[in-house]
N, C-alpha and C positions, 0 to 999 in steps of 0.2 A: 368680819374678823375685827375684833377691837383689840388695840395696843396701847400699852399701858406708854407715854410718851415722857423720859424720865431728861431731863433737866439740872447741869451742877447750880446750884446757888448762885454762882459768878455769873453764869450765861444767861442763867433767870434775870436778875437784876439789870446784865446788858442790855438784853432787849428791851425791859420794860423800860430803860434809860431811855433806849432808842422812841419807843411810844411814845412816851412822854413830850419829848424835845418835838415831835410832829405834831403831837396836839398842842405844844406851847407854840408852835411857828402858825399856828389857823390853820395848816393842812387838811383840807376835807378828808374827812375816814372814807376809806375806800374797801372795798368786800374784803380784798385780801388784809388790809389791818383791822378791822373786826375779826378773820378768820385767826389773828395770830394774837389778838388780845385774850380767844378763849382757849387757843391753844397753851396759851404763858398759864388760863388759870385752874385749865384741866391736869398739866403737866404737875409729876411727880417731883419735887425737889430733892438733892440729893448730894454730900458732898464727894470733892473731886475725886477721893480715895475709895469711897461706893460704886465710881461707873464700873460696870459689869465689862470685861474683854471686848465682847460682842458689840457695845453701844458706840456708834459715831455719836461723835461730840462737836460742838464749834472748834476750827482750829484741827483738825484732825484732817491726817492726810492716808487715802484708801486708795484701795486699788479694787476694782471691778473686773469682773472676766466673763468675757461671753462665752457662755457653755458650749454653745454652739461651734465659734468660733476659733475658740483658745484666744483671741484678740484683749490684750489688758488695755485699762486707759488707767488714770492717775488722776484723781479727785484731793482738792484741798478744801474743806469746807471752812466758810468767813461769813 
């Protein structure tokens, strides 16, 4: 199943900040920052007024429920 992985402008740019500032300190690139420098440059760009309802974003606070369960938990993603 592929997902198209859509991105505000703002968050794009955070992270690549974030990239950057690691390869400016000599931080060895490790799998998972390769895995997220191609994710920054597969992702969809998009501004803040385009996220779709459905899309978690940075900064966005969710709630999850086990179907099974009924049991919520409380997600803030940063």
């Amino acid at each position: 199943m592929n997902h198209t992985i859509l991105l505000t402008h703002d968050d794009r740019r955070r992270l690549g900040a974030v990239l950057e500032n690691i390869h400016a300190d000599g931080t060895e690139r490790c799998d998972y920052l390769h895995s997220l420098e191609a994710v920054l440059e597969d992702a969809h760009g998009i501004d803040p007024t385009e996220v779709p309802e459905d899309v978690v974003t940075m900064n966005a606070t969710v709630k999850i429920r086990d179907l099974d369960t009924e049991e919520t938990e409380t997600y803030t993603v940063v």
